[in-house]
N, C-alpha and C positions, 0 to 999 in steps of 0.2 A: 353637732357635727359627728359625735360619735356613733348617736343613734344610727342615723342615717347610713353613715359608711358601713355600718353593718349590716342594716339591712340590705344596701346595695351589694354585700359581698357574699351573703347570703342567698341572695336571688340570685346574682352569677354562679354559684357554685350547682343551685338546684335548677338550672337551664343546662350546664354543662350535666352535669352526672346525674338528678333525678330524672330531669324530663325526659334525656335520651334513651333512658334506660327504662323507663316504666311506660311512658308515654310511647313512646315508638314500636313496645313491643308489641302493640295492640294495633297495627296500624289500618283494619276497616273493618272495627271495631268497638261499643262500648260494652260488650256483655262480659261479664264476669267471665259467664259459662265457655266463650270463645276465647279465653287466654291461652295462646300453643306457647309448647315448649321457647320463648325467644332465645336471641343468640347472645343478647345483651341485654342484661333485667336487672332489677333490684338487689336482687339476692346475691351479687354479683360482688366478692368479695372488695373490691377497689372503695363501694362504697362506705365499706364497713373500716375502711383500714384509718378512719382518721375521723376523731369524735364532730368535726367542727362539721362533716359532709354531712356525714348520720345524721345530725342535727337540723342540716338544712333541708335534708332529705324530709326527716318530721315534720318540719315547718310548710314542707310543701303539700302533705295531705291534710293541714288547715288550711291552704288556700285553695285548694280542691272542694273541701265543704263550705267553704266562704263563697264560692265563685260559681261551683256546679251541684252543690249536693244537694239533698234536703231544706237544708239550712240556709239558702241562701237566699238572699234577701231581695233577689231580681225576681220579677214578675212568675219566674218558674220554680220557686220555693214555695212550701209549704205555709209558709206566710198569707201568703197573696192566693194560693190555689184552695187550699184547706177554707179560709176565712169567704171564696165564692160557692162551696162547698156546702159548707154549714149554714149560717146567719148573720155571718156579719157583711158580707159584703153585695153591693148590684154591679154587676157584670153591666161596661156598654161601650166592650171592645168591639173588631169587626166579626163577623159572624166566620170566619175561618180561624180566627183564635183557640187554638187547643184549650184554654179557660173556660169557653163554653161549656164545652161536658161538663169540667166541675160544676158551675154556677146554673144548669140545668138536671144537673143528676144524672145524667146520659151517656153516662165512660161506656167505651168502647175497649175492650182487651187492647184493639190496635193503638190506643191515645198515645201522642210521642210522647208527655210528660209525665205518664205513666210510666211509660221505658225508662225514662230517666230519673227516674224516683227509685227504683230498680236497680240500673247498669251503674249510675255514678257511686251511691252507695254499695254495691256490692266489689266496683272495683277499688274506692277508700279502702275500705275492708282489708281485699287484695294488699292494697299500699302498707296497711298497720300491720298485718301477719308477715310481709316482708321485711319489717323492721324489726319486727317478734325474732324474727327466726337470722336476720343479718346480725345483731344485738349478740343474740347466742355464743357465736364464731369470735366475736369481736375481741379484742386488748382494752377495752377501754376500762377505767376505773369500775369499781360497784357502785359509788352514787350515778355517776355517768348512764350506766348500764337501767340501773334504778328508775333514771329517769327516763327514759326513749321506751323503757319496758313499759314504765304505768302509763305515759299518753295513748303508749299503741294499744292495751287491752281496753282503757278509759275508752276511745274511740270506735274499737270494735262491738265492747260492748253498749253505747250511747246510738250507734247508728242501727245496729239488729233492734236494739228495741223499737226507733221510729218507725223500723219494716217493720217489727209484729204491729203495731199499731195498727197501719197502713194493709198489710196484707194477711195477715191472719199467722198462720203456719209457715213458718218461712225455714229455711236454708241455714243451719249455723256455719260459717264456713271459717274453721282454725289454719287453714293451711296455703300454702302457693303453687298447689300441687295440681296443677291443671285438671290432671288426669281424671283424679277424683270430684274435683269441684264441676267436671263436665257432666257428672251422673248423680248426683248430690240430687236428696229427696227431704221433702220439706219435715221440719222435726213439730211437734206437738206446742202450742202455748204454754204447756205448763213447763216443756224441758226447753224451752226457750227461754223462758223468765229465772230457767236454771239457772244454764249458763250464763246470760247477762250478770248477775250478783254474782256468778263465781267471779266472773272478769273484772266486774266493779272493785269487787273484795279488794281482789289481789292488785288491783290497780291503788285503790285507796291504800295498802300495806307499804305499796313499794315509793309513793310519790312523799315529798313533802310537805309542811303545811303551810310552807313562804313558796310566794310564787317564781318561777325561774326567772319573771321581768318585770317591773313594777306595773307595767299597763293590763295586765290581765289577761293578758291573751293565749297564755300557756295554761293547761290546767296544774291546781295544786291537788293536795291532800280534799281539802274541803270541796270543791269543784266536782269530787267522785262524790264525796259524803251527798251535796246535792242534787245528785243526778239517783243517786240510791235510795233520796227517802221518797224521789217520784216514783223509782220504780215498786217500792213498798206500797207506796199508796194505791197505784194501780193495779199492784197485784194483792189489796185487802190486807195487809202485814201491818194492821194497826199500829198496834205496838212496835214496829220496825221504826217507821215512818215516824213515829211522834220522836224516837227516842234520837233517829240521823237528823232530824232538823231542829230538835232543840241543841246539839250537839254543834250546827252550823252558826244558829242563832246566837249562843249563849258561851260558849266555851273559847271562841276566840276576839279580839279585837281589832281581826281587818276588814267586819263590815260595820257599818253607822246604817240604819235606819234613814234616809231622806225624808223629813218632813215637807220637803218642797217637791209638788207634782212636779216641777218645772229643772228640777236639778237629775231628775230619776234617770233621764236617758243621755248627761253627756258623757263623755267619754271617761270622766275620773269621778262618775260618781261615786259615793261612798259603799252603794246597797251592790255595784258590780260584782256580781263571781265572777262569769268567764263573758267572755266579750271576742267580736274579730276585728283586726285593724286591718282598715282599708288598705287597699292592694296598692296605691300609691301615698305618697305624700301629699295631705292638702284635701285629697276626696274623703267623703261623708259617706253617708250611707246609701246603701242601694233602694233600702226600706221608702227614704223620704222622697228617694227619686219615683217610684213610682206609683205611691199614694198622694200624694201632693200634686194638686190641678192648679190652674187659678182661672179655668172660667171653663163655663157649661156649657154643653153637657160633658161629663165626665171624659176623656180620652179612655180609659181603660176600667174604672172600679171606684165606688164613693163607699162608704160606710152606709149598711142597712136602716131603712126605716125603723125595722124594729131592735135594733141595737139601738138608736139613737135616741128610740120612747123609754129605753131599761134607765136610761138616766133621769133623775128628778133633777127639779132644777138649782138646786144647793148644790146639786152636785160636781167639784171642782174639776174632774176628769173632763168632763164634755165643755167646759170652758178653756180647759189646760190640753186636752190632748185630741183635742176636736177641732175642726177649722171649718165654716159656709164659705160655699161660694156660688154666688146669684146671678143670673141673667136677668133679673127683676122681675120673671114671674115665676122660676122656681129656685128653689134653694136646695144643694147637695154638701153633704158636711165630709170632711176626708181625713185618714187616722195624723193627728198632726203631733205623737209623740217626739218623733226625728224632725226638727224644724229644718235642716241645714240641707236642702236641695241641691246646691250648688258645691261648688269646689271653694275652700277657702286657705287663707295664708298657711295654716295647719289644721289639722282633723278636728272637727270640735264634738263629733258624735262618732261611737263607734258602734254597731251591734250586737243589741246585746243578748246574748240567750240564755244567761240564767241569772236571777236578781233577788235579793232577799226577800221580797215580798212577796216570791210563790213559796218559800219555805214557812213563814206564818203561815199562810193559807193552809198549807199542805198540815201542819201540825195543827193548826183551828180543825180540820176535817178526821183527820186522823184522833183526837183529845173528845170533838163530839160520836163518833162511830166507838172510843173505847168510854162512855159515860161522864169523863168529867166535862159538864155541861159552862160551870162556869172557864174557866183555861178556855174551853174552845172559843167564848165567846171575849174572852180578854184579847186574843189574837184578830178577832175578827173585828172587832171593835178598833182596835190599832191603825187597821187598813182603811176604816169609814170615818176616822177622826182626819186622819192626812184627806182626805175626800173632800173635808165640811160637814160629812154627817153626823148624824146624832148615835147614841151606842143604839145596837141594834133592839128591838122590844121583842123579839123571839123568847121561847123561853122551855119546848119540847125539844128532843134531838133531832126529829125529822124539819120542824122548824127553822134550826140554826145550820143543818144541814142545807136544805136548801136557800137560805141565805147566804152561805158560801159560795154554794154554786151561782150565785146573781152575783156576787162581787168578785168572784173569776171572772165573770161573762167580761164588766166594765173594766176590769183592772188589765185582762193579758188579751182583749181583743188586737185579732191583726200583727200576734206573736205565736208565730211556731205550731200553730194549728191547736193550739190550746182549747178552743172553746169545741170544736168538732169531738177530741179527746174526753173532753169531760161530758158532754154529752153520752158519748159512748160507753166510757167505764161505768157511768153512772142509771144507765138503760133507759135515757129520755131520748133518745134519738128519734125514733119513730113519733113519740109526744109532739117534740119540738118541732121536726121538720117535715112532720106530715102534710101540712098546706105547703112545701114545694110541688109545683105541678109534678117533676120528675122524679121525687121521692118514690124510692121502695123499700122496704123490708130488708132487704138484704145488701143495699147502699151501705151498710157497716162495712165493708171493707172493699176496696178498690179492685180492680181484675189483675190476674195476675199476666204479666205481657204477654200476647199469644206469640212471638217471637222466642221468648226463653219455654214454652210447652212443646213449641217445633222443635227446638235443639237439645231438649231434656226430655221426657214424657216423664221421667220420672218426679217432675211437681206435679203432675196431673194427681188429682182431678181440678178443675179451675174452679176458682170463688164461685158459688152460688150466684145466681143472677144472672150471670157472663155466659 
C-alpha cells in the first residue's frame, strides 16, 4: 500500500509541475533544436524548491525513455526496429509501417521513427541538463543533490552514446540554453566517446552503490560501472572494460548469476542492474506485447530463419526463450523471453536493459582482445553451461573471439539493438548482412533527419548514403 501511494503521488506531482512545465513548453514540437525561450519550464525554480518534486521530476524522464525514447520497448524502440534492421528479425507488417525501411534497408532521411530516435532522445537530454543545472540552485542536502546529479549525467551520457551509435557524429548538448542548442554542430566520435566517460565518471563518483529502491529501477553506483565497461569495450579500451566489469561481476553482492534461462527476465531476478517498471500497476512488458503472436502469419515480426539455425539443438535458449507457432504448414518462432503478454494481479516482468550476462561477455572479449586466452574462455564457457552446452573447443583468439560474437547473437537477440552493434564495432556488417536485398555500405549509420538539417545546417553534411 505504501509502494503504491507513492507512486501515485509521485505521478500527480509530475503531471502537475513536470509535465506542465517541460511538456507544454514545446507545444508543436518534438525537436530539441525548436525549444524557445518558454514562459513556464524546468528550470523553473518552484520545481527545485522541494527535493520530493525534483525527484519526481527524475522519475519522469525514466518514463520518457520507457515510454518514447530509444529504449522503449513498443514496436518503435530500438528493440524491435534495430533487430528488423539487422538479422534477427522478418518484417510482415502492413506495407505503410515505417518498420519497413528498417527491415529493408531503405531509410529515408524523412522516416518518422528516425525523427524520433532523434527528437525524444535529444529532448531526454533537455530533461537531464534541466535537472543538471535546477540541482545547482537548489537547498537540498549533498546526498540529495548527489543523487539527481549522477542520474542526470548517467542519462545524458547513456543516451549520446546510443546516438553515436545510431548516427555517427552527433551533437553533445550540456545546456538548456535554446539559443545555442538551435546552431549546435556535430562533435567528432572520438570527442564524443570523451564526453560520454567524462559524464559516466562523475556520474559513477556522485551515485551510490545501494540502489535508491529495491526494484532496480533507479540507477546505482554499479548501473554507471555497467554501462562504462560497454563503452570501453566499444571504444577498444581493453583494459578499461575488463577491469569495470570484473569490478561489476566480482566486488559486490547484489548480483547472483541465474542459472535458470527461465528466471533471467522476471522482475527480481537476481542478474538485474537496471530495469523499467511498467507505467501502471499489473502491466508487463511492452517487449512481450509485441513479439508474441499466437497464430500465422505473423501480425508485425517473428524471429529470423537465420537466427533460429545459430542455435543447435542442445541449446536451452531456443527451447526457453523461443516459442512456434503453426498454421500447419508453416512454422514461425517469436523472441519469448518476456512470457507475460497480458496484464496480471501485479507486474511479474519488468524490462530489462542491463543484466549481468553482458558484463561476462564484455570481460570474455575484452580478456581475449588483451591475450589471456584462458579468463576469456572461463567467462565464455559460464554463459554455454547455463545454455546446456559444452565448454567451448576454440583455442586461437580470433577463434574465441568469434565465438563470442555467436553467443551475443543467441544470448541478447531482440534487446536494445545489440546484435546490429556488434556487428558494427566488430566491422562484419557488410559480411553479415550483404545478402539483404537493401544492404549498402554505408547502412552503418542511419540519416540524419532532414527536418533538424532544414532548421540547423550546421549538422550538415548528411550521413553518406542519404
Amino acid at each position: 500500500m505504501k509502494t503504491i501511494f507513492k507512486k501515485k503521488y509521485y505521478w500527480c506531482i509530475v503531471k502537475k509541475i513536470f509535465f506542465l512545465s517541460f511538456t507544454f513548453s514545446m507545444p508543436a514540437c518534438d525537436s530539441f533544436l525548436e525549444i524557445d525561450l518558454p514562459k513556464s519550464h524546468l528550470t523553473n525554480t518552484s520545481v527545485f524548491q522541494d527535493y520530493t518534486t525534483a525527484n519526481a521530476a527524475m522519475a519522469d524522464v525514466y518514463s520518457k525513455i520507457r515510454d518514447k525514447g530509444l529504449l522503449t520497448g513498443t514496436s518503435f524502440g530500438i528493440s524491435n526496429q534495430l533487430g528488423n534492421y539487422a538479422d534477427e528479425l522478418t518484417f510482415y507488417g502492413s506495407s505503410t509501417n515505417t518498420t519497413l525501411g528498417f527491415y529493408t534497408n531503405t531509410l529515408l532521411p524523412s522516416n518518422s521513427t528516425v525523427a524520433q530516435f532523434w527528437n525524444n532522445s535529444y529532448n531526454q537530454i533537455y530533461a537531464a541538463n534541466a535537472v543538471l543545472e535546477g540541482v545547482k540552485t537548489s537547498n537540498f542536502n549533498e546526498q540529495e543533490k548527489a543523487q539527481l546529479e549522477g542520474e542526470a549525467l548517467f542519462l545524458r551520457g547513456l543516451l549520446h552514446f546510443y546516438l553515436l551509435q545510431l548516427f555517427g557524429d552527433i551533437p553533445y548538448i550540456q545546456t538548456t540554453d535554446y539559443k545555442s542548442n538551435s546552431i549546435v554542430s556535430r562533435k567528432s566520435n572520438e570527442l564524443v566517446y570523451t564526453q560520454i566517460i567524462t559524464d559516466l565518471k562523475n556520474a559513477e563518483r556522485l551515485l551510490l552503490p545501494s540502489y535508491p529502491n529495491a526494484e532496480r529501477v533507479r540507477p546505482n553506483s554499479f548501473v554507471v560501472k555497467s554501462v562504462l565497461a560497454r563503452v570501453y569495450l566499444y571504444g577498444g579500451m581493453w583494459d578499461d572494460a575488463n577491469k569495470m566489469a570484473t569490478v561489476v561481476i566480482e566486488n559486490n553482492s547484489l548480483y547472483v548469476f541465474e542459472n535458470s534461462l527461465n528466471k533471467v527476465f522476471l522482475k527480481n531476478s537476481t542478474e538485474t542492474i537496471w530495469q523499467f517498471m511498467p507505467a501502471v500497476a499489473g502491466k508487463n512488458t511492452d517487449e512481450a506485447t509485441i513479439f508474441i503472436f499466437t497464430s500465422g502469419p505473423p501480425p508485425l515480426v517473428a524471429l529470423s530463419e537465420s537466427l533460429m539455425n545459430s542455435f543447435t539443438v542442445s541449446d536451452l535458449r531456443k527451447t526457453n526463450w523461443t516459442a512456434p507457432v503453426t498454421n500447419g504448414t508453416k512454422t514461425w518462432y517469436y523472441a519469448f523471453k518476456y512470457k507475460e503478454s497480458k496484464a496480471s494481479t501485479t507486474s511479474k516482468e519488468y524490462s530489462i536493459v542491463l543484466r549481468l550476462t553482458e558484463q561476462y561477455l564484455i570481460r570474455a572479449e575484452a580478456r581475449a582482445q588483451l591475450g589471456d586466452l584462458i579468463g576469456a574462455k572461463e567467462d565464455l564457457n559460464k554463459i554455454r553451461k547455463r545454455a546446456g552446452l559444452s565448454n567451448a573447443t576454440v583455442n586461437s583468439k580470433e577463434e574465441i573471439l568469434e565465438s563470442i560474437l555467436q553467443e551475443r547473437r543467441k544470448e541478447f537477440f531482440t534487446e536494445y539493438g545489440h546484435r546490429f552493434f556488434d556487428l558494427k564495432r566488430t566491422g562484419k556488417l557488410d559480411t553479415v548482412l550483404s545478402t539483404k536485398p537493401g544492404w549498402n555500405i554505408t547502412d552503418n549509420l542511419l540519416p540524419i533527419p532532414e527536418s533538424e538539417l532544414t532548421l540547423n545546417p550546421n549538422l550538415k553534411p548528411q550521413n553518406p548514403g542519404y
